[in-house]
C-alpha positions as CSV (number, residue, x, y, z in Angstrom):
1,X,19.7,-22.9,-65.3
2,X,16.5,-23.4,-63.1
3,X,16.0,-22.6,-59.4
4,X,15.2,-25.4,-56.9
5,X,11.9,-24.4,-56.9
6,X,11.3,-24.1,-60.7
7,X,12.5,-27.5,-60.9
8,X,10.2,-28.8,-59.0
9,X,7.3,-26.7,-60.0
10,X,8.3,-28.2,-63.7
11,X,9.0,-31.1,-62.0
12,X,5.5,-31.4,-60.6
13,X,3.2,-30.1,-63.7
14,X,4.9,-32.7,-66.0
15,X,3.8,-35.7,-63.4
16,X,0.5,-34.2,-62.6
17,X,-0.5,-33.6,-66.4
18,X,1.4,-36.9,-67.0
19,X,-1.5,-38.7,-64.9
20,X,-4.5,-37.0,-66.0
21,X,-4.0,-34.3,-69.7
22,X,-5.9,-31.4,-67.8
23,X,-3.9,-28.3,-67.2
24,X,-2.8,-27.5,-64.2
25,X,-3.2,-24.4,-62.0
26,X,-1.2,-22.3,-59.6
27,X,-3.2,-23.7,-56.7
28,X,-2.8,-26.9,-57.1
29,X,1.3,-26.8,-57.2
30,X,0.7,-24.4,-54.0
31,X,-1.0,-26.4,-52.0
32,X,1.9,-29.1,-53.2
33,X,4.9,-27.1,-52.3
34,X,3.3,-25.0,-49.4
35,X,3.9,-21.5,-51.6
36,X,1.5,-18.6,-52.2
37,X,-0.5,-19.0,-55.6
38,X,1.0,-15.4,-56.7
39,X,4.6,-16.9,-56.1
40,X,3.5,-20.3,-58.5
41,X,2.1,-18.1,-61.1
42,X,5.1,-15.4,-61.3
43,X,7.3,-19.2,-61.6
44,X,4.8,-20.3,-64.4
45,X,5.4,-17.6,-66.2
46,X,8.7,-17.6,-66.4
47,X,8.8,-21.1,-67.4
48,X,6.6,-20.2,-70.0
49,X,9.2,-17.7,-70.9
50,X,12.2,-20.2,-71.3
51,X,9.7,-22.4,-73.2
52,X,9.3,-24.9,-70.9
53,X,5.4,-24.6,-70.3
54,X,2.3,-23.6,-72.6
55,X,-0.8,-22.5,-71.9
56,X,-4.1,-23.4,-73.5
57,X,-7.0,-21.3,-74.9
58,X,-9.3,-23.3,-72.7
59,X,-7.7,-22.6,-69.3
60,X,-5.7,-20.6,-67.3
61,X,-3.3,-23.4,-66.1
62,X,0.0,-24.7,-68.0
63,X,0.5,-28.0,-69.7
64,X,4.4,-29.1,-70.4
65,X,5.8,-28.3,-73.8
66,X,8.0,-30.5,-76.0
67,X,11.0,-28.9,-74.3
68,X,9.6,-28.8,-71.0
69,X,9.1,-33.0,-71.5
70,X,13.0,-33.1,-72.6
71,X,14.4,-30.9,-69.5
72,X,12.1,-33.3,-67.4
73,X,14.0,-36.6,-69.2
74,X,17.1,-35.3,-69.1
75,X,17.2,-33.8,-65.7
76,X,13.8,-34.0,-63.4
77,X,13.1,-37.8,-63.5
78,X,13.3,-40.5,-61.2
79,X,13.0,-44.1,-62.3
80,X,10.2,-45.8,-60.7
81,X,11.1,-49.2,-59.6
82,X,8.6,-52.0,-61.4
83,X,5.9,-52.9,-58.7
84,X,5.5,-56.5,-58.1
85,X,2.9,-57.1,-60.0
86,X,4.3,-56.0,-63.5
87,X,7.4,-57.9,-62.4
88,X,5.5,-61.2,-61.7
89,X,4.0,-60.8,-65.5
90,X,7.2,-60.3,-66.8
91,X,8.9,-63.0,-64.8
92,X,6.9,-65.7,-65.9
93,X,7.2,-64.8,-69.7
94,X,11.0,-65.1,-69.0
95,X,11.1,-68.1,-67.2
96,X,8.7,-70.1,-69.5
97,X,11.5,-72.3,-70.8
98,X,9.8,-73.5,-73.9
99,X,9.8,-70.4,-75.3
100,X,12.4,-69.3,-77.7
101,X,14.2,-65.8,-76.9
102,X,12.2,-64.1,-80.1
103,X,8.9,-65.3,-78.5
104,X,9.4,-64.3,-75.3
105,X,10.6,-60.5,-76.3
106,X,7.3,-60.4,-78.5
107,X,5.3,-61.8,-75.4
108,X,6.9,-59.3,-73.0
109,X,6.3,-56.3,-75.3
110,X,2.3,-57.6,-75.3
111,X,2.6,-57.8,-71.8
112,X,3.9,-54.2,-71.3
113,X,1.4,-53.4,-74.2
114,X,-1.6,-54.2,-71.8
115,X,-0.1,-52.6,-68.7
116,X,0.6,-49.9,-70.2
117,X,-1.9,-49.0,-73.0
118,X,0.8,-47.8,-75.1
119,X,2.4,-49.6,-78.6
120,X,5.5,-51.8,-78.5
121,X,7.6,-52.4,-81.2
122,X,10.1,-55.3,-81.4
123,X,12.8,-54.9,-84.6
124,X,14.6,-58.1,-84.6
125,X,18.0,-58.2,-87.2
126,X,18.1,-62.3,-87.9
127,X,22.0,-63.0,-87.9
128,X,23.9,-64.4,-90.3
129,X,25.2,-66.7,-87.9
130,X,20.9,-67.9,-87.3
131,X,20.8,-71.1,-90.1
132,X,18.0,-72.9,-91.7
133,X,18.0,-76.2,-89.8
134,X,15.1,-78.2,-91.6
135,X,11.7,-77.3,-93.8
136,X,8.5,-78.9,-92.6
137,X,5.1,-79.8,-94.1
138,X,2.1,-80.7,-91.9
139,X,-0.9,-81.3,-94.7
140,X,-4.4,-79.6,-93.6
141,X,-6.6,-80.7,-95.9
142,X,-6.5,-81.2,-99.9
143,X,-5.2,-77.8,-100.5
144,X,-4.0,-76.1,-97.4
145,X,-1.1,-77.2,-95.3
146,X,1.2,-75.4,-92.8
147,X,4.8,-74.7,-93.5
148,X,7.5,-74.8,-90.7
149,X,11.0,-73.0,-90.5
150,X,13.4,-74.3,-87.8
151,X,16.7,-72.8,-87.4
152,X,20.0,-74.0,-85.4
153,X,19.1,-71.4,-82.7
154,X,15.9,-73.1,-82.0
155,X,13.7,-70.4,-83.6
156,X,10.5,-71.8,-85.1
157,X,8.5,-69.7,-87.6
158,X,4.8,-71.3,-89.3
159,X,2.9,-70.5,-92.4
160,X,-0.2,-71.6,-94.2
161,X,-0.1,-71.8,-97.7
162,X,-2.6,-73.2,-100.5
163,X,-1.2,-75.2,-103.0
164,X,-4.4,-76.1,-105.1
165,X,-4.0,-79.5,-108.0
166,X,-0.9,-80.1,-106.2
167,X,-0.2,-83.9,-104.6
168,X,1.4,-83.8,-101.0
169,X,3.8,-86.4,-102.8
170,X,5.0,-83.3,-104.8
171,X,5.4,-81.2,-102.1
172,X,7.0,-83.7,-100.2
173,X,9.4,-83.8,-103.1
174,X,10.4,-80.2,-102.9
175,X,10.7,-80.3,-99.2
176,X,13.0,-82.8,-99.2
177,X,15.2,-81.2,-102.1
178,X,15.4,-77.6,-100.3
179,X,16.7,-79.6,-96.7
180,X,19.1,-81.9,-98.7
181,X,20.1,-78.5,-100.5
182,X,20.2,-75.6,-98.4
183,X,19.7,-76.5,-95.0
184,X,22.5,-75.1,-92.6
185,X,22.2,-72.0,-95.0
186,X,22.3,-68.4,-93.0
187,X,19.2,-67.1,-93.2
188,X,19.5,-64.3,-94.9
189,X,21.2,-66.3,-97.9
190,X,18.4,-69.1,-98.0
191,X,16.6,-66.4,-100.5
192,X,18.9,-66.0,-103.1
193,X,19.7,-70.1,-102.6
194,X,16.2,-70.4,-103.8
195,X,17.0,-68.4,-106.7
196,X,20.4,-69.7,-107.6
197,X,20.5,-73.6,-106.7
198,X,16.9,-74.8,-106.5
199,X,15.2,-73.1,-109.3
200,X,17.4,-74.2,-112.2
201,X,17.1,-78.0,-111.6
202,X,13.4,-78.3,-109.2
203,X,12.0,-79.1,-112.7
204,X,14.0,-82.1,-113.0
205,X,12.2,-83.7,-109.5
206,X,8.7,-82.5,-109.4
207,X,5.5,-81.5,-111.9
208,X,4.4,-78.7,-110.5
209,X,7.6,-77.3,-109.7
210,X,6.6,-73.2,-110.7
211,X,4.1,-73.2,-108.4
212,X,5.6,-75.0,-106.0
213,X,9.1,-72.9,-106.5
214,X,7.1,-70.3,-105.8
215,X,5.2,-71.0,-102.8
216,X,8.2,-72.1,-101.0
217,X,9.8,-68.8,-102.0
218,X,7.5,-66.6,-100.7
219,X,7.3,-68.3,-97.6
220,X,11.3,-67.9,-97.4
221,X,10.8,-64.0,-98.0
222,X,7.9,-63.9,-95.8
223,X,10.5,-65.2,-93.2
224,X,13.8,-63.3,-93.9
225,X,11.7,-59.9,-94.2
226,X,9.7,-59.8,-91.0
227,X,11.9,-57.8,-89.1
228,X,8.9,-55.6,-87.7
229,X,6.7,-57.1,-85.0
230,X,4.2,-54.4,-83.6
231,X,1.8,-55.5,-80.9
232,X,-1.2,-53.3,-79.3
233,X,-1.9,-50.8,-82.3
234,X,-5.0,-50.0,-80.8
235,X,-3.8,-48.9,-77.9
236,X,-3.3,-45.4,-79.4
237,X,-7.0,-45.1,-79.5
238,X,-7.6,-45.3,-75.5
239,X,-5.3,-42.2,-75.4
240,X,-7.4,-38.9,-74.9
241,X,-5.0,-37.1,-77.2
242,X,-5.9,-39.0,-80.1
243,X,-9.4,-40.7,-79.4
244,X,-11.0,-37.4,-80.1
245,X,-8.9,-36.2,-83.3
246,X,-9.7,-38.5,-86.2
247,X,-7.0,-37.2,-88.9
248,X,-4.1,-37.2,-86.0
249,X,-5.1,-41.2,-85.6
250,X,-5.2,-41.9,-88.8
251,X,-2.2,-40.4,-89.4
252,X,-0.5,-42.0,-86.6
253,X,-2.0,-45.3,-87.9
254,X,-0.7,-45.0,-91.2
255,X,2.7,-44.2,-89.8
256,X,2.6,-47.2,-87.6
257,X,2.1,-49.8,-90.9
258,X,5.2,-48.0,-92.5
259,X,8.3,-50.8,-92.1
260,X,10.7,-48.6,-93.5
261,X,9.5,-45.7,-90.9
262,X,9.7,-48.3,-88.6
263,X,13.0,-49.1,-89.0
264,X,14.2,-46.2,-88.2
265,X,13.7,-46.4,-85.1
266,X,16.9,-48.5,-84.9
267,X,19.1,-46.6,-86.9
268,X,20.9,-45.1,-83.2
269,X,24.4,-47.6,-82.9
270,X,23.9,-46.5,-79.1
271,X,23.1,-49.3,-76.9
272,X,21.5,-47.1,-74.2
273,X,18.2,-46.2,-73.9
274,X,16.8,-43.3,-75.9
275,X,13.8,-41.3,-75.9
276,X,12.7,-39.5,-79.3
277,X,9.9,-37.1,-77.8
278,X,7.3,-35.2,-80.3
279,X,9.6,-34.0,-83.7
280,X,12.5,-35.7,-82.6
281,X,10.9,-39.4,-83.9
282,X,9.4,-40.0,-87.4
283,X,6.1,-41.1,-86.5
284,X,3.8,-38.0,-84.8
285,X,4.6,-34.5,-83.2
286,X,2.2,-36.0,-80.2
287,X,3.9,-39.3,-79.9
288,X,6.7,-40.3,-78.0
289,X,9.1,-43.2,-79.2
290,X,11.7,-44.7,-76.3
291,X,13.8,-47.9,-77.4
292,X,17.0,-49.8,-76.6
293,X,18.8,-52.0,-78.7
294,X,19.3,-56.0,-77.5
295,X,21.8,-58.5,-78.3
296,X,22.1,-62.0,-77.0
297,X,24.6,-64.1,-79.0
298,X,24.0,-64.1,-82.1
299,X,20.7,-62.6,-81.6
300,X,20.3,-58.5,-81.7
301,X,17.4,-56.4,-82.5
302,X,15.6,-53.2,-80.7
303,X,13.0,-53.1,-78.5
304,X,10.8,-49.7,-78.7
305,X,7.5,-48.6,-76.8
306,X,5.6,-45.7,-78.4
307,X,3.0,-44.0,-76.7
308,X,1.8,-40.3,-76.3
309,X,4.1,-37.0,-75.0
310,X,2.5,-37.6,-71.9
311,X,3.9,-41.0,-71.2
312,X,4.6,-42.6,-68.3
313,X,8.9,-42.1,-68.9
314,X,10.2,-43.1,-65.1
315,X,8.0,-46.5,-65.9
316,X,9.0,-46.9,-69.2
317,X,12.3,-46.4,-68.9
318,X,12.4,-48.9,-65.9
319,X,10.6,-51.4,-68.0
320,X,12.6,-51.3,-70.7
321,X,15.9,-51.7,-68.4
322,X,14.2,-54.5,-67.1
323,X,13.3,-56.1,-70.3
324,X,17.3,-55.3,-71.6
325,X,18.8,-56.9,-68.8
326,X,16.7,-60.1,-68.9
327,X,17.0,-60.5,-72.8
328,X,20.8,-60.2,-72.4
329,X,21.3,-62.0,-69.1
């Protein structure tokens, strides 16, 4: 168990090396708490002792360690209420009525993507309850042409395909035989429906019915597999922790194109809020991973923003409630 004034030392370290990753000295926490420099350093050390602080080759001061970031989760922070400005972004994102509830969690992560300059993750689970509605065809030229997926719940998803030496009269064709067919299908069926029900007898309707067949069933696995939406990638470069270190970005990188690593990050039943700091997540010893699971009728997914060790958590945190209660609401 800490003193009072370990705590706060600990306390103050974490939020000063949060702000800007240069380590800090006795004097500064001093000055701070209005205690000799000897007194701060004898306190330092015996954080360093329970493992709580590190200190660098570089410096003399102390930087937080992985378990020195967890005591300060678990027991140190204070939420920091949103300011008015991130609330005003967030706000009109939730109240933009044309949007449907998929669209605006993606456009709220981007949102807290920018503000933040960290990653956001949104792993959406489409319900079995979410059915196809109707297929759509909007011809671009000769060749091209965009595919639209509507279901009940109002959720619009679009796709360009090329379907060369193919007539639109064809492709109306299929169009036509997958709504009469399959529509008010869950989604997560409308795959094997393909398979199972329109494959054996498309031949009997159109000419070019293997490619067409198999546009239209890519599109439908496209659809019923993008369960990952990650926005603000690059925001990992702008972090001083990884600008500078090629292989740790790359690595990072490569972790953050994984689905299946991904998806683990919604493995947790818990509905709370959880943060995965350093070697508790799957993606980076250096990264931090806090997410919260969503569910809005038939709607459920989880939210997640990854970011360095030294992330803002009392913002986060706050943001993420935010997000939660507004998505649920």
């Amino acid at each position: 168990m800490l003193s009072e004034r370990q705590n706060t030392i600990l306390k103050l370290i974490v939020e000063k090396y949060i702000k800007e990753p240069i380590p800090v000295g006795s004097k500064v926490i001093s000055k701070a708490i209005n205690c000799s420099s000897a007194t701060v350093r004898n306190e330092m050390g015996e954080l360093e002792k329970l493992g709580l602080l590190e200190k660098t080759h570089t410096s003399s001061g102390r930087v937080p360690s992985e378990a020195g970031y967890r005591y300060y989760v678990d027991n140190l922070m204070e939420l920091k209420k949103m300011n008015a400005e991130d609330m005003l972004k967030l706000q009109r994102v939730f109240k933009n009525q044309q949007l449907a509830l998929s669209d605006v969690i993606t456009k709220s992560l981007e949102v807290i993507s920018d503000m933040m300059n960290y990653t956001t993750v949104v792993l959406g689970s489409k319900s079995h309850e979410n059915l196809l509605k109707h297929l759509e065809v909007i011809p671009i030229d000769d060749e091209n042409m965009t595919v639209i997926i509507v279901t009940d719940k109002g959720h619009v998803e679009h796709k360009n395909i090329r379907l060369p030496d193919v007539s639109l009269e064809e492709v109306k064709k299929t169009v036509s035989l997958i709504n009469n067919l399959i529509s008010g299908t869950p989604i997560d069926e409308v795959v094997s429906k393909l398979e199972f029900e329109i494959k054996p007898i498309i031949g009997n309707y159109v000419k070019q019915h293997e490619k067409l067949y198999n546009a239209f069933y890519h599109v439908f696995t496209d659809f019923t597999n993008q369960e990952v939406n990650i926005m603000g990638r690059h925001k990992m470069l702008e972090q001083p922790e990884f600008s500078s270190n090629i292989d740790k970005i790359k690595n990072v990188f490569n972790k953050l194109e994984d689905k299946e690593i991904l998806k683990n990050i919604e493995e947790d039943e818990d509905n709370n809020i959880k943060v995965y700091i350093g070697n508790e997540n799957n993606i980076d010893s250096d990264v931090t991973v806090i997410q919260t699971k969503y569910k809005n009728g038939s709607e459920e997914g989880t939210i997640a923003i990854i970011g360095p060790k030294r992330m803002e958590y009392d913002r986060v945190v706050g943001l993420l409630e935010y997000m939660k209660e507004n998505i649920e609401r």
